[in-house]
N, C-alpha and C positions, 0 to 999 in steps of 0.2 A: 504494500500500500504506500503512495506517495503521498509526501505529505506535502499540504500547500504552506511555500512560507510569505509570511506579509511583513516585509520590512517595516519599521519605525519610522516617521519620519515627524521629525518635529517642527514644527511651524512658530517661526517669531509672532510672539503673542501682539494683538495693535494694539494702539496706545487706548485709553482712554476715550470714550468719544460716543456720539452717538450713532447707531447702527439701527437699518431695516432692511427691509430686501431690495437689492439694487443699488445701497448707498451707503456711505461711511463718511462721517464727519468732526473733526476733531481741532484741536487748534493749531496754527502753522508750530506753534515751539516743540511740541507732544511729536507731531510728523518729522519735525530737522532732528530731533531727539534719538527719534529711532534710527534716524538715517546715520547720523554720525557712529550713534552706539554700535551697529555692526560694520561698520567699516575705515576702524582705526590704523592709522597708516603709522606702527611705530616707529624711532631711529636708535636701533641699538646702539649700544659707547659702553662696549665691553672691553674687561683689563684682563682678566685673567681669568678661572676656572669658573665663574659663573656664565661666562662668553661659550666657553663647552656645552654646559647644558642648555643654555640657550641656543645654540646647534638642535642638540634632544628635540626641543618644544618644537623647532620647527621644522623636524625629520615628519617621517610619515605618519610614524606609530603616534606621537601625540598631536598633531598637523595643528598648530595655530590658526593657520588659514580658515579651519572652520567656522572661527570667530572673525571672520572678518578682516584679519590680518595678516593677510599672505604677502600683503603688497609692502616689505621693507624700505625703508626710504635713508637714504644715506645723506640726505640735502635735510638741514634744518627745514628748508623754508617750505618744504615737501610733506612735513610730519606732524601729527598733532599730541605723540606720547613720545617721550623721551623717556627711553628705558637703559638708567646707569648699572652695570655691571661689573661687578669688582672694586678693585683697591683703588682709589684714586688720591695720586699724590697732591702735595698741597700747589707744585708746579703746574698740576692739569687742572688746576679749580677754573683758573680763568676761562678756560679754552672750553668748559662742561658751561661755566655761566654764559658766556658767549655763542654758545649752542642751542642752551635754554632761549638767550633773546633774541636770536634769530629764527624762531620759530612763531608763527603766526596765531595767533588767537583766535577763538580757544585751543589752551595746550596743558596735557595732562604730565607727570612725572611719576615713575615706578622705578625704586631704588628697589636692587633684587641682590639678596644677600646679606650677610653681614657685615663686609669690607665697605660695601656702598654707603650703608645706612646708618653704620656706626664707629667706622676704621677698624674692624674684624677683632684678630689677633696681633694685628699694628698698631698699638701705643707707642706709636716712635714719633720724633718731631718731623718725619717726612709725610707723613702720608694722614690727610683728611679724615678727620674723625665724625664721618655722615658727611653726604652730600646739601642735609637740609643746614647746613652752615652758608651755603653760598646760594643754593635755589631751592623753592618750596615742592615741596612734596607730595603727593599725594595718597600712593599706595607705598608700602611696607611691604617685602617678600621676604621673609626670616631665613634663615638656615648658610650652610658654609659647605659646597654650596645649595642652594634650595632645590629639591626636585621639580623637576615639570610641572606635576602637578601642582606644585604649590605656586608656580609661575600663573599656569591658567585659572586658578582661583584669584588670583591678583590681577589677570585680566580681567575676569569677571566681574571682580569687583569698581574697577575702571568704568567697565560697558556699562556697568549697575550706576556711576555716577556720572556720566557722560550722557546716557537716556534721559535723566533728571534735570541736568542742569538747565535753570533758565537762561533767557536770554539778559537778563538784569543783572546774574551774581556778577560778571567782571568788571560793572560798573557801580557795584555797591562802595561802598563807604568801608564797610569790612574787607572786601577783596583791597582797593586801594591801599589800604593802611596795613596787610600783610605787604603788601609791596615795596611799601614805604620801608617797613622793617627788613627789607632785605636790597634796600638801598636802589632800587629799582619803581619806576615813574611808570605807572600805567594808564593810558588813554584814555 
């Protein structure tokens, strides 16, 4: 006896809105929301062993691209996540900040690891103790270095704040004055 098999197939939930037959309506922010969410163009700026397994995440077996993110972007001005990997010296702070600002608005950041997000096992006077010293932050990926998995939960949780963001936060009064405190002038 053969058996029938019926793939899964999961469908991007829509946003909020109202719905009847033949129509779907919601508001433009809800719509871009969605759009940006699955289709994040990261710019990896990997140092060392966390650059590996970021290799991993975008092999076959765990395919990033699922999410949206197949398409890597080596051009700041190209990217909307900047994802730091590894040990970064206090020599490359400028050139990661520089990175940060040449990226266009709105722009996420995922420190992946613990060399990124804290200066790892390097308490030496060479090498950056977190990246959030010099540019703000957004997601936290933990471990030395962090598994895949825990990479694509740190996507996820990205896509999870990039679907929400309104059109208003970059221009709030709170996003400025994060700005302010990181010596940085936002429009």
């Amino acid at each position: 006896m053969s058996e029938i098999i019926t793939p899964k197939i999961n469908i991007v939930e829509a946003p909020d809105g109202h719905q009847q037959p033949g129509f779907f309506a919601t508001s433009l922010e809800k719509a871009v929301g969605l759009a940006r969410k699955n289709s994040i163009w990261p710019l990896p700026f990997a140092t060392s062993c966390c650059g590996i397994e970021f290799m991993a995440l975008m092999a076959s077996h765990y395919d990033l691209g699922r999410f949206g993110s197949e398409r890597l972007s080596f051009s700041p001005r190209q990217a909307d996540l900047l994802m730091v990997m590894g040990t970064i010296a206090k020599k490359m702070g400028p050139i990661v900040r520089q990175i940060y600002e040449q990226m266009a608005e709105p722009k996420w950041v995922l420190s992946m690891g613990a060399c990124a997000s804290s200066g790892g096992i390097f308490d030496t006077y060479s090498v950056l103790q977190g990246i959030d010293k010099i540019i703000p932050v957004d997601v936290y990926v933990p471990g030395c270095p962090p598994r895949p998995e825990q990479v694509i939960d740190g996507i996820m949780i990205i896509q999870d704040m990039v679907g929400k963001e309104t059109f208003r936060r970059r221009t709030s009064s709170e996003y400025k004055h994060l700005m302010k405190n990181y010596g940085m002038e936002s429009a």
